[in-house]
Residue, then its C-alpha position, 0 to 999 in steps of 0.5 A: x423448789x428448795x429441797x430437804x435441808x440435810x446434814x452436811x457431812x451426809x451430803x458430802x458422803x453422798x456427793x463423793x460416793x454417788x460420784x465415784x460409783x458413776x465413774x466407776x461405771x463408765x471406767x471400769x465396767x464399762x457401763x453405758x454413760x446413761x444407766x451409770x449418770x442415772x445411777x450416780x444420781x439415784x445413789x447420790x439422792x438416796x446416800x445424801x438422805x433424799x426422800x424418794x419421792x424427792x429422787x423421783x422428782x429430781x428425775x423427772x424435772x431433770x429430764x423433762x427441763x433439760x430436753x424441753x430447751x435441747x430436743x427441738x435444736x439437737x434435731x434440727x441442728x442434726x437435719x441442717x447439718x446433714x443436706x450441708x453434708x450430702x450437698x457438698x457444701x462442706x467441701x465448697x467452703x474447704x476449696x473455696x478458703x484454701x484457693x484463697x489463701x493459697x498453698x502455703x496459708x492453705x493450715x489456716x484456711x482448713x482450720x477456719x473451714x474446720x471451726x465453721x462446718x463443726x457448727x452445724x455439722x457433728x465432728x467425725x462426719x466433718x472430719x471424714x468429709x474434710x480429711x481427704x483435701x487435707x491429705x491432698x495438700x500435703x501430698x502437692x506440697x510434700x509436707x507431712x500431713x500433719x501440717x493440715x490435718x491439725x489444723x482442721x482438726x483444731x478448728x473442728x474441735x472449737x466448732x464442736x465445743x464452742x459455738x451453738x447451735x452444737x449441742x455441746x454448748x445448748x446443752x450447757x447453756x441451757x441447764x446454766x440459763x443463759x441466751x444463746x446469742x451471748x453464748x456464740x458471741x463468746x465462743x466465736x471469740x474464744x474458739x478463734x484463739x484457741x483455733x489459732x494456738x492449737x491449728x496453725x501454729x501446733x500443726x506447723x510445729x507437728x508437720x517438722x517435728x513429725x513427718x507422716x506421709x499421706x495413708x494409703x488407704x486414702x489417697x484414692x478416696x473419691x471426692x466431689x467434683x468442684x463443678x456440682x458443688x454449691x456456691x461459696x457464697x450460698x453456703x456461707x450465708x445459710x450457715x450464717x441465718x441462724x448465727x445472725x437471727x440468734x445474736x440480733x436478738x440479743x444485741x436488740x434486746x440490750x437498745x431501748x429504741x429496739x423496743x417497738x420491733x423486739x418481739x419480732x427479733x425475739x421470735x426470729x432469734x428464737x433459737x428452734x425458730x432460727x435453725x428451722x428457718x435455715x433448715x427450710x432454706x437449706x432443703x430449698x437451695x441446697x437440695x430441692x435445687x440442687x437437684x434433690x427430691x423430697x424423698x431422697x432429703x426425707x431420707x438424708x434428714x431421718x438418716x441424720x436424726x439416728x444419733x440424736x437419740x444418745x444425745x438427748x439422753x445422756x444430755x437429760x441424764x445430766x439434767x436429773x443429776x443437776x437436779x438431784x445435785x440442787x433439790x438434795x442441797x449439794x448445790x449449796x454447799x458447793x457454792x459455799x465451798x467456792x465463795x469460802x477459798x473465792x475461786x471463780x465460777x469460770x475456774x470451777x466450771x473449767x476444773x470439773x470439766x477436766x477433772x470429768x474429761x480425763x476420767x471419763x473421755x467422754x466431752x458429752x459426758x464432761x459437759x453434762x456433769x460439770x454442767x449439772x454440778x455448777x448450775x446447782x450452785x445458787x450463786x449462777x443464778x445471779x449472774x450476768x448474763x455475759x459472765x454465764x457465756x464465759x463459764x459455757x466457754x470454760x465447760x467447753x474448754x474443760x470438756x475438751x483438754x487431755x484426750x487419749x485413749x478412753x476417747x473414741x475420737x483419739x481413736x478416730x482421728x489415730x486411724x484415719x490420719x495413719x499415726x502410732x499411739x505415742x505419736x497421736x498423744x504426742x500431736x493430738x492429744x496436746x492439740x486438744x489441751x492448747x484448745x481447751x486451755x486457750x478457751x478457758x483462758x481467753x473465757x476467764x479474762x473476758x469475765x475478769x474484765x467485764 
Protein backbone atom coordinates (compact mmCIF):
# COMPACT_ATOMS: atom_id res chain seq x y z
CA UNK A 1 0.00 0.00 0.00
CA UNK A 2 1.39 3.41 -0.88
CA UNK A 3 -0.48 5.77 1.88
CA UNK A 4 -2.08 9.29 1.40
CA UNK A 5 0.14 11.92 -0.28
CA UNK A 6 0.19 14.55 2.38
CA UNK A 7 1.87 17.85 2.79
CA UNK A 8 5.31 17.80 3.28
CA UNK A 9 5.76 20.23 6.20
CA UNK A 10 2.78 18.49 8.05
CA UNK A 11 4.52 15.36 7.81
CA UNK A 12 7.88 16.97 9.23
CA UNK A 13 5.89 18.44 12.08
CA UNK A 14 4.37 15.12 12.68
CA UNK A 15 7.21 13.29 12.33
CA UNK A 16 9.35 15.63 14.68
CA UNK A 17 6.48 15.92 17.20
CA UNK A 18 5.09 12.19 17.43
CA UNK A 19 8.73 11.51 18.16
CA UNK A 20 9.52 13.85 20.91
CA UNK A 21 6.31 12.88 22.49
CA UNK A 22 7.67 9.13 22.36
CA UNK A 23 10.60 10.12 24.06
CA UNK A 24 9.42 12.27 26.27
CA UNK A 25 7.35 9.24 27.56
CA UNK A 26 10.09 6.90 28.34
CA UNK A 27 12.45 9.88 29.56
CA UNK A 28 10.73 11.96 31.54
CA UNK A 29 7.39 10.19 32.78
CA UNK A 30 8.74 6.86 32.55
CA UNK A 31 6.13 5.40 30.75
CA UNK A 32 6.48 2.01 29.34
CA UNK A 33 8.44 1.59 25.88
CA UNK A 34 5.16 -0.15 24.48
CA UNK A 35 2.30 2.55 25.38
CA UNK A 36 4.96 5.54 24.77
CA UNK A 37 5.88 3.77 20.75
CA UNK A 38 2.14 3.11 20.23
CA UNK A 39 1.41 6.71 21.20
CA UNK A 40 4.38 8.26 19.29
CA UNK A 41 3.08 6.38 16.33
CA UNK A 42 -0.97 7.14 16.91
CA UNK A 43 0.51 10.80 17.27
CA UNK A 44 2.68 11.10 14.61
CA UNK A 45 -0.14 9.43 11.95
CA UNK A 46 -2.67 11.59 13.19
CA UNK A 47 -0.38 15.06 13.38
CA UNK A 48 1.13 14.24 9.66
CA UNK A 49 -2.87 14.29 8.66
CA UNK A 50 -3.29 10.47 8.35
CA UNK A 51 -6.97 9.28 8.03
CA UNK A 52 -7.96 6.79 11.04
CA UNK A 53 -8.83 4.25 9.21
CA UNK A 54 -5.23 4.53 7.61
CA UNK A 55 -3.73 4.76 11.45
CA UNK A 56 -5.67 1.82 12.21
CA UNK A 57 -4.29 0.01 9.32
CA UNK A 58 -0.61 1.09 9.91
CA UNK A 59 -1.51 -0.54 13.57
CA UNK A 60 -2.59 -3.47 12.55
CA UNK A 61 -0.19 -4.45 9.61
CA UNK A 62 2.52 -3.42 11.98
CA UNK A 63 1.93 -5.74 14.47
CA UNK A 64 0.71 -8.66 12.61
CA UNK A 65 3.87 -8.46 10.00
CA UNK A 66 6.32 -7.80 12.58
CA UNK A 67 5.55 -10.87 14.78
CA UNK A 68 4.64 -13.28 11.85
CA UNK A 69 8.61 -13.22 11.13
CA UNK A 70 9.93 -12.96 15.14
CA UNK A 71 7.49 -14.77 17.30
CA UNK A 72 8.23 -18.41 16.29
CA UNK A 73 12.49 -17.45 16.60
CA UNK A 74 11.99 -15.25 19.83
CA UNK A 75 10.30 -18.27 21.48
CA UNK A 76 12.33 -20.76 20.36
CA UNK A 77 15.47 -18.85 20.64
CA UNK A 78 14.51 -18.35 24.37
CA UNK A 79 13.78 -22.34 24.88
CA UNK A 80 17.07 -23.32 23.35
CA UNK A 81 18.97 -20.98 25.43
CA UNK A 82 17.61 -21.84 28.44
CA UNK A 83 18.47 -26.27 28.56
CA UNK A 84 22.16 -24.47 27.41
CA UNK A 85 21.75 -22.50 30.43
CA UNK A 86 20.26 -25.30 32.94
CA UNK A 87 22.90 -28.14 31.38
CA UNK A 88 25.87 -26.11 32.00
CA UNK A 89 26.88 -25.79 28.83
CA UNK A 90 27.42 -22.41 28.89
CA UNK A 91 30.10 -23.39 31.49
CA UNK A 92 31.37 -26.20 29.47
CA UNK A 93 32.38 -23.85 26.70
CA UNK A 94 33.97 -20.98 29.18
CA UNK A 95 36.26 -23.97 30.93
CA UNK A 96 37.06 -25.58 27.92
CA UNK A 97 38.34 -22.20 25.96
CA UNK A 98 40.37 -20.76 29.13
CA UNK A 99 42.11 -24.40 29.61
CA UNK A 100 43.08 -24.10 26.09
CA UNK A 101 44.41 -20.85 25.99
CA UNK A 102 45.69 -20.89 29.48
CA UNK A 103 45.75 -18.28 32.22
CA UNK A 104 47.47 -15.48 30.58
CA UNK A 105 45.12 -15.39 26.99
CA UNK A 106 42.39 -16.74 29.47
CA UNK A 107 40.62 -12.55 28.25
CA UNK A 108 40.39 -14.03 24.83
CA UNK A 109 38.87 -17.13 25.68
CA UNK A 110 35.97 -15.80 27.96
CA UNK A 111 35.52 -13.14 25.22
CA UNK A 112 34.97 -15.68 22.44
CA UNK A 113 33.17 -17.77 25.14
CA UNK A 114 31.06 -14.58 26.08
CA UNK A 115 30.13 -13.76 22.08
CA UNK A 116 29.11 -17.65 21.20
CA UNK A 117 26.65 -18.05 24.39
CA UNK A 118 24.94 -14.60 23.82
CA UNK A 119 23.62 -16.18 20.53
CA UNK A 120 21.18 -18.10 21.96
CA UNK A 121 21.38 -17.06 25.43
CA UNK A 122 20.00 -13.55 26.76
CA UNK A 123 22.75 -11.23 28.04
CA UNK A 124 22.06 -10.79 31.89
CA UNK A 125 21.53 -14.74 32.09
CA UNK A 126 25.15 -15.04 30.34
CA UNK A 127 26.57 -12.63 32.22
CA UNK A 128 25.36 -14.36 35.67
CA UNK A 129 26.41 -17.62 34.48
CA UNK A 130 29.60 -16.65 33.16
CA UNK A 131 31.00 -14.02 35.80
CA UNK A 132 32.03 -16.21 38.59
CA UNK A 133 34.89 -17.83 36.37
CA UNK A 134 35.70 -14.44 35.67
CA UNK A 135 36.25 -13.65 39.03
CA UNK A 136 37.93 -16.80 39.49
CA UNK A 137 40.72 -16.05 37.09
CA UNK A 138 41.55 -12.81 38.23
CA UNK A 139 41.52 -14.07 42.03
CA UNK A 140 44.50 -17.06 40.79
CA UNK A 141 46.34 -14.55 38.93
CA UNK A 142 45.92 -11.29 40.93
CA UNK A 143 44.95 -9.40 38.39
CA UNK A 144 41.98 -6.82 38.86
CA UNK A 145 38.76 -8.17 37.48
CA UNK A 146 38.41 -6.11 35.05
CA UNK A 147 41.13 -7.74 33.03
CA UNK A 148 38.22 -10.56 32.61
CA UNK A 149 35.31 -9.68 33.08
CA UNK A 150 35.52 -6.98 30.17
CA UNK A 151 36.26 -8.98 27.79
CA UNK A 152 33.30 -11.44 28.56
CA UNK A 153 31.46 -8.65 28.69
CA UNK A 154 32.69 -7.58 25.27
CA UNK A 155 31.98 -10.59 23.67
CA UNK A 156 28.24 -10.92 25.14
CA UNK A 157 27.55 -7.73 24.19
CA UNK A 158 28.51 -8.62 20.21
CA UNK A 159 26.58 -11.73 20.70
CA UNK A 160 23.59 -10.02 22.21
CA UNK A 161 23.54 -7.47 19.20
CA UNK A 162 25.00 -8.85 16.30
CA UNK A 163 24.46 -12.49 15.62
CA UNK A 164 20.81 -14.30 14.87
CA UNK A 165 19.13 -15.96 15.91
CA UNK A 166 19.00 -13.05 19.12
CA UNK A 167 16.43 -11.15 18.59
CA UNK A 168 18.05 -8.23 18.17
CA UNK A 169 19.15 -8.38 14.98
CA UNK A 170 15.69 -10.91 13.84
CA UNK A 171 14.04 -8.17 14.55
CA UNK A 172 15.83 -5.93 12.43
CA UNK A 173 16.23 -8.27 9.61
CA UNK A 174 13.09 -9.01 9.43
CA UNK A 175 11.42 -5.36 9.21
CA UNK A 176 14.46 -4.24 6.62
CA UNK A 177 13.87 -7.80 4.41
CA UNK A 178 16.96 -9.46 4.57
CA UNK A 179 17.83 -13.41 4.83
CA UNK A 180 18.95 -14.21 7.96
CA UNK A 181 22.27 -16.21 6.53
CA UNK A 182 23.45 -12.86 5.08
CA UNK A 183 22.78 -11.52 8.17
CA UNK A 184 24.96 -13.80 10.61
CA UNK A 185 27.76 -14.11 8.09
CA UNK A 186 28.21 -10.12 8.58
CA UNK A 187 27.59 -10.19 12.30
CA UNK A 188 30.21 -13.06 13.00
CA UNK A 189 32.45 -10.62 10.82
CA UNK A 190 31.76 -7.54 12.38
CA UNK A 191 31.36 -8.77 16.13
CA UNK A 192 34.68 -10.74 16.06
CA UNK A 193 36.51 -7.08 15.52
CA UNK A 194 34.53 -5.31 17.66
CA UNK A 195 34.97 -8.57 20.15
CA UNK A 196 38.58 -7.78 19.97
CA UNK A 197 38.90 -3.99 20.15
CA UNK A 198 36.36 -3.73 23.10
CA UNK A 199 37.46 -7.52 25.07
CA UNK A 200 41.12 -7.89 25.13
CA UNK A 201 42.60 -5.02 24.31
CA UNK A 202 40.09 -2.52 26.39
CA UNK A 203 39.87 -5.12 29.14
CA UNK A 204 43.98 -5.37 29.56
CA UNK A 205 44.18 -1.34 29.33
CA UNK A 206 41.21 -1.48 32.32
CA UNK A 207 42.80 -4.22 34.54
CA UNK A 208 46.17 -1.56 34.85
CA UNK A 209 44.38 1.29 34.73
CA UNK A 210 41.93 0.47 37.32
CA UNK A 211 42.67 -2.47 39.93
CA UNK A 212 39.08 -3.89 41.20
CA UNK A 213 39.44 -6.82 43.62
CA UNK A 214 36.97 -9.77 43.13
CA UNK A 215 33.40 -8.57 45.12
CA UNK A 216 32.73 -10.42 48.31
CA UNK A 217 29.38 -11.07 47.58
CA UNK A 218 30.80 -13.42 45.06
CA UNK A 219 33.54 -15.23 45.58
CA UNK A 220 31.54 -18.21 47.10
CA UNK A 221 29.17 -18.15 44.60
CA UNK A 222 28.79 -22.30 43.91
CA UNK A 223 29.55 -23.33 40.73
CA UNK A 224 29.25 -26.34 38.63
CA UNK A 225 31.25 -29.30 39.12
CA UNK A 226 33.39 -29.88 35.70
CA UNK A 227 32.76 -33.45 35.93
CA UNK A 228 28.58 -33.14 35.04
CA UNK A 229 29.14 -30.65 32.59
CA UNK A 230 28.56 -31.70 28.98
CA UNK A 231 30.91 -32.23 26.38
CA UNK A 232 32.66 -29.24 24.70
CA UNK A 233 32.35 -31.06 21.64
CA UNK A 234 28.47 -31.22 22.22
CA UNK A 235 27.89 -28.00 23.03
CA UNK A 236 29.68 -26.53 20.14
CA UNK A 237 27.98 -28.11 17.70
CA UNK A 238 24.10 -27.87 18.70
CA UNK A 239 24.86 -24.07 19.06
CA UNK A 240 26.43 -24.67 15.55
CA UNK A 241 23.01 -26.67 13.97
CA UNK A 242 21.21 -23.45 13.52
CA UNK A 243 23.88 -21.08 12.45
CA UNK A 244 25.02 -23.94 9.53
CA UNK A 245 21.58 -24.84 8.20
CA UNK A 246 20.53 -20.96 7.94
CA UNK A 247 24.08 -19.75 6.07
CA UNK A 248 23.77 -23.21 3.76
CA UNK A 249 20.65 -22.01 2.67
CA UNK A 250 21.95 -19.02 1.77
CA UNK A 251 25.34 -19.72 0.10
CA UNK A 252 23.25 -22.55 -1.89
CA UNK A 253 20.84 -20.45 -2.88
CA UNK A 254 23.53 -17.92 -4.80
CA UNK A 255 25.21 -21.95 -7.13
CA UNK A 256 22.91 -22.61 -9.91
CA UNK A 257 24.11 -26.34 -9.60
CA UNK A 258 22.31 -26.31 -6.15
CA UNK A 259 19.24 -26.10 -7.85
CA UNK A 260 17.84 -29.68 -7.90
CA UNK A 261 18.68 -29.90 -3.94
CA UNK A 262 17.55 -26.12 -2.72
CA UNK A 263 14.26 -26.60 -1.73
CA UNK A 264 15.54 -29.00 0.87
CA UNK A 265 18.23 -26.44 2.18
CA UNK A 266 15.68 -23.75 2.04
CA UNK A 267 13.30 -25.67 4.05
CA UNK A 268 16.29 -26.92 6.78
CA UNK A 269 17.92 -23.17 6.66
CA UNK A 270 14.19 -21.94 7.42
CA UNK A 271 15.09 -19.99 9.96
CA UNK A 272 11.90 -21.45 12.77
CA UNK A 273 12.93 -24.86 11.32
CA UNK A 274 16.63 -24.41 11.93
CA UNK A 275 16.17 -23.47 15.74
CA UNK A 276 13.77 -26.27 16.35
CA UNK A 277 15.67 -28.63 14.81
CA UNK A 278 18.35 -27.82 17.73
CA UNK A 279 15.90 -27.04 20.10
CA UNK A 280 14.82 -31.06 19.72
CA UNK A 281 18.38 -32.04 19.71
CA UNK A 282 18.98 -29.86 22.48
CA UNK A 283 16.23 -31.32 24.92
CA UNK A 284 17.56 -35.01 23.63
CA UNK A 285 21.40 -34.58 24.43
CA UNK A 286 21.45 -31.73 26.81
CA UNK A 287 18.38 -33.04 29.20
CA UNK A 288 16.76 -36.22 28.31
CA UNK A 289 20.48 -37.40 28.51
CA UNK A 290 21.83 -35.66 30.70
CA UNK A 291 19.58 -36.64 32.95
CA UNK A 292 16.49 -34.46 32.78
CA UNK A 293 12.74 -35.74 32.70
CA UNK A 294 10.41 -34.10 30.47
CA UNK A 295 8.64 -32.65 33.22
CA UNK A 296 11.49 -30.89 34.74
CA UNK A 297 12.80 -29.20 30.62
CA UNK A 298 8.81 -28.43 30.27
CA UNK A 299 9.30 -26.52 33.26
CA UNK A 300 13.07 -24.72 32.36
CA UNK A 301 11.44 -24.17 28.70
CA UNK A 302 7.88 -22.34 29.87
CA UNK A 303 10.20 -20.61 32.69
CA UNK A 304 12.57 -19.35 29.70
CA UNK A 305 9.37 -17.99 27.56
CA UNK A 306 8.35 -15.45 30.46
CA UNK A 307 10.28 -12.54 28.99
CA UNK A 308 9.40 -13.11 25.48
CA UNK A 309 6.45 -11.46 25.85
CA UNK A 310 7.98 -7.77 26.50
CA UNK A 311 9.89 -8.75 23.79
CA UNK A 312 7.48 -9.18 21.03
CA UNK A 313 5.54 -6.26 21.76
CA UNK A 314 7.77 -3.77 21.89
CA UNK A 315 9.27 -5.34 18.93
CA UNK A 316 5.77 -5.03 17.09
CA UNK A 317 5.34 -1.80 18.47
CA UNK A 318 8.18 -0.89 16.15
CA UNK A 319 6.75 -2.50 13.52
CA UNK A 320 3.32 -0.09 13.78
CA UNK A 321 5.79 2.66 13.93
CA UNK A 322 7.60 1.52 10.41
CA UNK A 323 4.46 1.46 9.27
CA UNK A 324 2.73 4.52 10.13
CA UNK A 325 6.36 5.88 9.16
CA UNK A 326 5.57 4.29 5.34
CA UNK A 327 1.82 4.58 4.73
CA UNK A 328 1.71 8.41 5.94
CA UNK A 329 4.70 9.01 3.47
CA UNK A 330 7.41 9.94 5.93
CA UNK A 331 9.33 7.11 4.32
CA UNK A 332 9.67 9.04 1.31
CA UNK A 333 10.67 11.89 2.60
CA UNK A 334 13.42 10.76 4.66
CA UNK A 335 14.77 8.83 1.86
CA UNK A 336 14.76 11.66 -0.18
CA UNK A 337 16.14 13.80 2.60
CA UNK A 338 19.44 10.94 2.57
CA UNK A 339 19.88 10.75 -1.21
CA UNK A 340 19.87 14.95 -1.46
CA UNK A 341 23.06 15.31 1.18
CA UNK A 342 24.20 11.34 -0.39
CA UNK A 343 24.55 9.92 3.04
CA UNK A 344 24.66 6.10 2.99
CA UNK A 345 22.09 4.19 4.28
CA UNK A 346 24.62 2.23 6.51
CA UNK A 347 25.40 5.91 8.19
CA UNK A 348 21.88 6.76 8.46
CA UNK A 349 20.75 3.49 10.06
CA UNK A 350 24.17 3.62 12.64
CA UNK A 351 23.15 7.47 13.63
CA UNK A 352 19.42 7.00 14.35
CA UNK A 353 20.37 4.12 16.48
CA UNK A 354 22.69 6.23 18.55
CA UNK A 355 20.71 9.00 18.50
CA UNK A 356 17.71 6.57 19.78
CA UNK A 357 20.23 4.65 22.32
CA UNK A 358 21.63 7.80 24.46
CA UNK A 359 18.10 9.20 24.54
CA UNK A 360 16.16 6.12 25.52
CA UNK A 361 19.06 3.48 26.96
CA UNK A 362 16.77 0.97 25.97
CA UNK A 363 19.20 -1.13 22.84
CA UNK A 364 15.55 -2.87 22.18
CA UNK A 365 14.09 0.21 21.95
CA UNK A 366 17.10 1.68 19.41
CA UNK A 367 16.66 -1.31 17.36
CA UNK A 368 13.07 -1.14 17.05
CA UNK A 369 13.00 2.63 16.10
CA UNK A 370 15.85 3.02 13.91
CA UNK A 371 14.77 -0.28 12.43
CA UNK A 372 11.01 0.96 11.72
CA UNK A 373 12.40 4.39 10.52
CA UNK A 374 15.10 3.22 7.76
CA UNK A 375 13.07 0.38 6.69
CA UNK A 376 10.36 2.97 5.59
CA UNK A 377 12.59 4.46 3.12
CA UNK A 378 11.95 2.92 -0.38
CA UNK A 379 15.32 3.33 -1.39
CA UNK A 380 15.87 -0.38 1.28
CA UNK A 381 13.80 -2.08 -0.93
CA UNK A 382 16.23 -2.41 -3.65
CA UNK A 383 19.15 -3.25 -1.94
CA UNK A 384 21.20 -6.27 -2.01
CA UNK A 385 20.95 -8.16 -0.06
CA UNK A 386 24.36 -8.37 1.51
CA UNK A 387 24.33 -4.30 1.73
CA UNK A 388 21.01 -4.98 4.06
CA UNK A 389 23.09 -7.17 6.37
CA UNK A 390 25.37 -4.30 6.71
CA UNK A 391 23.00 -1.87 7.72
CA UNK A 392 21.50 -4.56 10.50
CA UNK A 393 25.12 -4.84 11.62
CA UNK A 394 25.11 -0.77 11.55
CA UNK A 395 21.29 -0.96 13.74
CA UNK A 396 23.36 -3.07 15.92
CA UNK A 397 26.28 -1.09 16.48
CA UNK A 398 24.20 2.02 17.20
CA UNK A 399 21.84 0.19 19.27
CA UNK A 400 24.86 -0.60 21.49
CA UNK A 401 27.35 2.44 21.75
CA UNK A 402 27.32 5.08 25.00
CA UNK A 403 25.56 3.10 27.82
CA UNK A 404 25.22 4.94 31.07
CA UNK A 405 22.86 5.31 33.59
CA UNK A 406 19.36 5.09 31.70
CA UNK A 407 20.45 1.37 30.90
CA UNK A 408 19.38 -1.40 33.00
CA UNK A 409 22.62 -3.14 32.01
CA UNK A 410 24.83 -0.23 33.02
CA UNK A 411 23.40 -0.99 36.33
CA UNK A 412 23.73 -4.51 36.15
CA UNK A 413 26.94 -4.98 35.22
CA UNK A 414 28.00 -1.88 38.08
CA UNK A 415 26.49 -4.18 40.82
CA UNK A 416 27.64 -7.36 40.01
CA UNK A 417 31.43 -6.47 39.04
CA UNK A 418 31.53 -4.18 42.51
CA UNK A 419 32.65 -0.57 40.78
CA UNK A 420 31.35 3.05 41.58
CA UNK A 421 29.37 4.88 38.96
CA UNK A 422 32.27 6.88 37.59
CA UNK A 423 34.38 3.83 37.16
CA UNK A 424 31.55 1.78 35.35
CA UNK A 425 31.26 4.80 32.90
CA UNK A 426 34.87 5.16 32.56
CA UNK A 427 35.10 0.96 31.70
CA UNK A 428 31.93 -0.10 30.49
CA UNK A 429 30.51 2.53 29.13
CA UNK A 430 33.60 3.22 26.75
CA UNK A 431 33.49 -0.73 26.28
CA UNK A 432 30.26 -0.30 24.79
CA UNK A 433 31.13 2.60 22.40
CA UNK A 434 34.41 0.54 20.76
CA UNK A 435 31.77 -2.29 20.37
CA UNK A 436 29.33 -0.49 18.42
CA UNK A 437 31.56 1.91 16.45
CA UNK A 438 33.90 -1.06 15.49
CA UNK A 439 30.81 -2.82 14.26
CA UNK A 440 29.37 -0.16 12.50
CA UNK A 441 32.92 0.55 10.89
CA UNK A 442 33.71 -2.69 9.83
CA UNK A 443 29.72 -2.91 8.56
CA UNK A 444 30.39 0.46 6.59
CA UNK A 445 33.20 -0.74 4.71
CA UNK A 446 31.97 -4.05 3.92
CA UNK A 447 29.32 -2.14 2.22
CA UNK A 448 31.68 0.51 0.41
CA UNK A 449 33.66 -2.26 -1.10
CA UNK A 450 31.05 -5.07 -2.23
Amino acid sequence: MEGVMLDSTRLIAGALIGLIILLLLIIKYKVHAIISILVGAIAIGLIAGMPLTEIVKSVNDGMGNTLRGIALLVGLGSMFGAILEASGGAQTLAVTMVKKFGDEKAAWALGITGLVVAIPVFFDAGLIILIPLAFSLAKRTNRSALFYTIPLLAGLAVGHAFIPPTPGPVLVANMIGVDLGFVILIGIFCGTFAMIVAGPIWGAYCGKKYFVPVPEAVRNQEDFEESKLPPFGTIAGIILIPLVLIILKSVFGLIPAMSDVMPVFNFLGEPFVALLIATIFAMYRLGLKHGYTMEQLEKVMTKSLEPTGLILLVTACGGVLRYVLQYSGIGNLIGNAVASVNMPIVVVAFLVATLVRICVGSATVAMTMAAGIVAAMPAVQSLTPLYKACVVAAVAGGSTVCSHFNDSGFWLVKSLVGLDETTTLKTWTIMETLVGLAGFIVALIISLVF
